[in-house]
C-alpha positions in Angstrom: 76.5 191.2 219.2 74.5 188.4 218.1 75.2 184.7 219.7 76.1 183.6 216.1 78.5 186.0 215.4 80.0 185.2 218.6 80.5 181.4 217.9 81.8 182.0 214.5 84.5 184.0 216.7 84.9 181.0 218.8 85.4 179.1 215.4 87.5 180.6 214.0 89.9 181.6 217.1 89.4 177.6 217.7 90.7 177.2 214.0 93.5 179.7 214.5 94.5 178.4 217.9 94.8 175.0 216.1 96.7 176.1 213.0 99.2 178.8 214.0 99.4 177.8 217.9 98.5 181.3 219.3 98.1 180.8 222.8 94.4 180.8 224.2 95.0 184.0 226.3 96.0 185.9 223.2 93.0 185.0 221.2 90.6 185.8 223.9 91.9 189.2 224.3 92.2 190.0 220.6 89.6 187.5 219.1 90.5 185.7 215.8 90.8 188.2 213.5 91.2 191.6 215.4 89.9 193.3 212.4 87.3 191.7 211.4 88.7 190.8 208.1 89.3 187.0 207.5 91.5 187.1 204.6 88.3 185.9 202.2 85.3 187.0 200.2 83.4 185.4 202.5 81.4 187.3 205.2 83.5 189.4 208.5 83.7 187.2 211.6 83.3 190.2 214.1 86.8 191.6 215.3 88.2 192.6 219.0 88.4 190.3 222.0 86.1 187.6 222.4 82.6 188.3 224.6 82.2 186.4 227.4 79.8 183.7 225.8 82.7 183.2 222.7 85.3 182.9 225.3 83.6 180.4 227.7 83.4 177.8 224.3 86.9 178.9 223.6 88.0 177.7 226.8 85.8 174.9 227.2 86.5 173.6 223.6 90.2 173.8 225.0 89.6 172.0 228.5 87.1 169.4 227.2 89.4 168.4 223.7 89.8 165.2 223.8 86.7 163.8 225.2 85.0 166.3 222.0 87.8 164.7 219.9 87.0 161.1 221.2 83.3 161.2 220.4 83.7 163.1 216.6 86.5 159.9 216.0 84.0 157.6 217.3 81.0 158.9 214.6 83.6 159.9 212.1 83.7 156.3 210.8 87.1 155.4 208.5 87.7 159.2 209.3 90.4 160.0 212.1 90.3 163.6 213.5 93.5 164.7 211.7 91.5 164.0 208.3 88.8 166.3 209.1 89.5 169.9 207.6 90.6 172.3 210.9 88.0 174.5 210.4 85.7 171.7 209.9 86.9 170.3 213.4 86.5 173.4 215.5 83.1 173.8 214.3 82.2 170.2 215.2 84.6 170.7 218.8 82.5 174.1 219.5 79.0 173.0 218.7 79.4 169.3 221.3 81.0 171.6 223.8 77.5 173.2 223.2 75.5 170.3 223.2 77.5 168.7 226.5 78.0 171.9 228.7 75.7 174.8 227.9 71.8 173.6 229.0 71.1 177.1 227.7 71.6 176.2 224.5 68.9 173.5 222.9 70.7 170.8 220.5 69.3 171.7 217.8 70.5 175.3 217.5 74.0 174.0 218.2 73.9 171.5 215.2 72.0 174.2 213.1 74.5 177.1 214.2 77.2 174.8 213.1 75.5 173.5 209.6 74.8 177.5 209.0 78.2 177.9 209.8 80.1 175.3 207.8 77.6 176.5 204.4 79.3 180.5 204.5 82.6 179.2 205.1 83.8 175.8 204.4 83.5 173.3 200.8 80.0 172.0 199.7 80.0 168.8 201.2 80.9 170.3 205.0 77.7 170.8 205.6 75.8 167.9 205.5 79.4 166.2 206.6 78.9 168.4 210.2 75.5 168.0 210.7 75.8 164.0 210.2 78.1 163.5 212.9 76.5 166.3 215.2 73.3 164.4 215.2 75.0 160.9 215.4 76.5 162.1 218.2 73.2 163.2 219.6 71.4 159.9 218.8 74.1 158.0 220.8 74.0 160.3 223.9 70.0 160.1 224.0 70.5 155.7 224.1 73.5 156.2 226.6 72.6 155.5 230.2 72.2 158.7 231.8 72.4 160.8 228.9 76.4 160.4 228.0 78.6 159.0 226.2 
């Protein structure tokens, strides 16, 4: 399965876990939509339990929250987290947890994963929305001493 498809099931199990409260556990052994189907006309998010590379930014979106929380406030001006659509916010949680705690991964296929992401399946101003406060977030680690926030 390709790495996109299985952050879009990270997405979207981070979205689900967020908006119905199904315990982590559950949705890494089923995945998000066990199916496949995602209840729109928009494109499958592949069905069954999460691989291994979905459920590690599963459970690190989960573990790392509120610092991912605290620096999307922090570039979100006049915006608080709630305000940010939940599908909207687990993109942004999954693609920092990226950005922060997988060296594997470059920045700018995190950001671009995410922009990709939020133009199949979110409202026409998402995109540029997600990939404004990625890359402010980027800017600001790159000036912090030591590289973080």
């Amino acid at each position: 399965m390709r790495r996109t498809d299985q952050r879009r099931a990270a997405v979207f199990s981070g979205y689900q876990r967020e908006v119905t409260g199904t315990p982590i556990e559950e949705l890494v052994e089923r995945g998000p939509f066990p199916d496949g189907r995602n209840g729109s006309d928009e494109p499958p998010v592949p069905g069954g339990p999460l691989t291994e590379f979905a459920s590690d930014l599963l459970l690190g979106v989960e573990r790392h929250r509120e610092e991912l929380d605290r620096l999307i406030s922090d570039q979100a001006v006049d915006w608080s987290i709630e305000r940010i659509a939940p599908l909207e916010r687990s993109l942004l949680r999954t693609a920092l947890y990226e950005i922060l705690y997988r060296p594997d991964v470059p920045d700018e296929v995190a950001i671009d994963e995410a922009v990709e992401t939020a133009k199949v399946y979110c409202g026409s101003d998402a995109p540029a929305f997600v990939n404004g406060i990625l890359g402010g977030v980027v800017r600001r680690l790159e000036r912090a001493p030591g590289g973080t926030a």
